[in-house]
N, C-alpha and C positions, 0 to 999 in steps of 0.2 A: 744662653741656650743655643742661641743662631749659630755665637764661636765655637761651641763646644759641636754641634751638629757640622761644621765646616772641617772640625780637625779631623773628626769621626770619618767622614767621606774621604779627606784627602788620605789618611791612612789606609783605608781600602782599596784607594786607588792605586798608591805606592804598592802595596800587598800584591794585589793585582797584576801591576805591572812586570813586578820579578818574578813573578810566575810564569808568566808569561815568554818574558824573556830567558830565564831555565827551560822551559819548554819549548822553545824555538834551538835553545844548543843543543835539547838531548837530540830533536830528531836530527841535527844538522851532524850530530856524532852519530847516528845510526845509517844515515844516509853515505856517511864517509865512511864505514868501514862496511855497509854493502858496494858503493863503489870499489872501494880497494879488492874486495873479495873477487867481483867480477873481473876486476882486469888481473888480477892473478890467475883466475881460471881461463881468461880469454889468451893470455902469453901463453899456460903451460901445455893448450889445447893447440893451439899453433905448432907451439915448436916440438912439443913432444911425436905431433903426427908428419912434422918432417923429419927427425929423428926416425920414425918405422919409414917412410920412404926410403932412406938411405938406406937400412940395417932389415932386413927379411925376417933374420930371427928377432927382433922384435915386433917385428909386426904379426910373426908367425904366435908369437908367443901371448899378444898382449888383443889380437883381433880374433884369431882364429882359435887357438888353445884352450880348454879347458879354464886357462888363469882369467878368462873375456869376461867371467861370470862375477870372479873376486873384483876385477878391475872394474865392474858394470855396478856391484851390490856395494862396495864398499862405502860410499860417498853419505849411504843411508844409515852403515854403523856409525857414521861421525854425527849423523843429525841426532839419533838418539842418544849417544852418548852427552850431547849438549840440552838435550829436552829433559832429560831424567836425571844428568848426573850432575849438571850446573851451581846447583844450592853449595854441593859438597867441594866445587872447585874454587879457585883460588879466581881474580880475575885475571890474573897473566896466564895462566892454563887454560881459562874460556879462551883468551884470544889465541894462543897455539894452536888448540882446537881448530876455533875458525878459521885460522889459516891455511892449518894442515885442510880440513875439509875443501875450503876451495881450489887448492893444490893438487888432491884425489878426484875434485870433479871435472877436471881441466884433463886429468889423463883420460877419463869415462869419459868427458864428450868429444875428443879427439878424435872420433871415427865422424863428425859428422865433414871435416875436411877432404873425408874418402868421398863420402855420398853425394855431395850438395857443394857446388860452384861457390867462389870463394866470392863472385860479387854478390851472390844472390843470400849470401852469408851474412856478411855486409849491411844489404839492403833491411834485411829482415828484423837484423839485430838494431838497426836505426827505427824501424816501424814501433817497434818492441819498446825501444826505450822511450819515444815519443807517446804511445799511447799507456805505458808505465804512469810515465810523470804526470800525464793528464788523472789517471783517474788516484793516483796517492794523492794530488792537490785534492783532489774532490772527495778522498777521506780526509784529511786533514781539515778541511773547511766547511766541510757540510754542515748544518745543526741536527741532522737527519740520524737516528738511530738506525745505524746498521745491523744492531745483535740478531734481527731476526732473517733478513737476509743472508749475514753470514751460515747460519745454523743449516739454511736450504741448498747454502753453495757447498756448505761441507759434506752433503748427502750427497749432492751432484756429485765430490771428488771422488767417492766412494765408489759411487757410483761406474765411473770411467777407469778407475785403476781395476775395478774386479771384467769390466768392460776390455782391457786393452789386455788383462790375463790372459782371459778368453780367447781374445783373438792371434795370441801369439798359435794357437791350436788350428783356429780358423783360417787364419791367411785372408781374410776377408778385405779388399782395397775400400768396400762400401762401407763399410765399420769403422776401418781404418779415418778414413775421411769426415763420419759421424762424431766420432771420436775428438778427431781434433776441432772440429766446428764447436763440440759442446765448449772442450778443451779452454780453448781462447774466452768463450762466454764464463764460465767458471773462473780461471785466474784475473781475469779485467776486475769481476767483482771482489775476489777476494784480495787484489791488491786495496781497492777500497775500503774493503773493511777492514783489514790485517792495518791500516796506517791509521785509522780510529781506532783501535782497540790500542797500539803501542800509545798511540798519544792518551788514552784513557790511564792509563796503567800508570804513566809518569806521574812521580811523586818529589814535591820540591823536597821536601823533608829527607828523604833518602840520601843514606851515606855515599862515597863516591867508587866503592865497593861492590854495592847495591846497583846502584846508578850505571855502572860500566858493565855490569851482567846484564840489565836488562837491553843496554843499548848494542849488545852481541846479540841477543836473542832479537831482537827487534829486525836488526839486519839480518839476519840468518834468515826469517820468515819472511820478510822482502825479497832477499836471491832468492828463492827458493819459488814465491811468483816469482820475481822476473824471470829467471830460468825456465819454469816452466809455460809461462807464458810466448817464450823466444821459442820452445821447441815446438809448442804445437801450429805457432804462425809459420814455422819453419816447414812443416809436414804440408803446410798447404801452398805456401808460395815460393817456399826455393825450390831452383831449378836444379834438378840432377844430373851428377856426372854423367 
């Protein structure tokens, strides 16, 4: 019985262990292709806004123009396209997606090279990623259920986007600054919960199909904090042109 009780345990333990270790590659795949995404978006935002330096008509066309609005909104038809229509794509079409996506948002954040000093760029974007990776570790390792937290940070988001509407109307710099204070408090947390919930979701059983969609959508919901997290740290401490 003792034997039988000994094989029983090591078995679980073995179970246990590949699970584990599958779940350390998925996020280590999610984690690598939100990196890849970000430095896609961080070259094409660089070069494409020295590119309008050089050329007026581009800059006339892609900052000032009427097109400011396609080139500002677009970034958000590729996240739904991947939120909604993902089941029905292929996985090499999710990753096109994704890449086209961080490719379109690297041209949309290309004016913050106009606005904001390129050390203080820099600076911000190193605060960003350091307080990033602090609190994903602290989704990933906590025993602590996040669901209910997330649920009040996703009211919060709601909150700030119908908030920062508003203020496009208002011009309000106190708003503005309300905004990004909440801003920062909002994506800190929901990078914490957003990296419990992908690691919740990961399923060893899953085909590599399955497996490679969820670890796009994984990343995508990661850029998407980090980005927005980098912009509203940005609103408070880079310095402007």
């Amino acid at each position: 019985m003792a034997q039988f009780d000994r094989q029983s345990a090591n078995i679980r333990t073995d179970a246990t262990a590949q699970i584990d270790e599958g779940l350390r590659a998925h996020m280590l795949r999610v984690y690598n292709y939100m990196g890849i995404g970000l430095t896609i978006t961080g070259l094409v935002a660089y070069f494409f806004s020295q590119w309008a330096i050089s050329s007026p008509a581009v800059f006339e066309a892609v900052y000032v123009s009427p097109l400011k609005w396609v080139v500002m909104l677009s970034p958000f038809a590729f996240v739904l396209a991947l939120s909604f229509g993902i089941n029905k794509m292929s996985f090499a079409t999710a990753q096109m997606v994704f890449w086209a996506f961080a490719t379109v948002m690297g041209i949309s954040l290309s004016s913050i090279f106009f606005i904001y000093t390129g050390t203080s760029i820099a600076r911000v974007f190193f605060i960003t990623a350091a307080t990033f990776g602090t609190m994903s570790l602290y989704g990933y390792t906590t025993k602590r259920d996040l669901t209910a937290m997330g649920s009040f940070l996703m009211m919060g988001l709601i909150g700030i986007i119908i908030a920062m509407v508003v203020n496009i109307f208002l011009q309000s710099s106190a708003l503005a600054f309300g905004i990004s204070v909440l801003g920062v408090l909002i994506f800190v947390g929901l990078t914490a919960y957003d990296t419990q919930k992908i690691k919740e979701i990961y399923d060893e059983l899953d085909g590599s199909e399955v497996a490679g969609k969820k670890a796009i959508m994984g990343a995508l919901t990661l850029y998407l904090d980090f980005i927005n997290l980098f912009l509203m740290l940005l609103r408070l401490f880079g310095n402007r042109n």
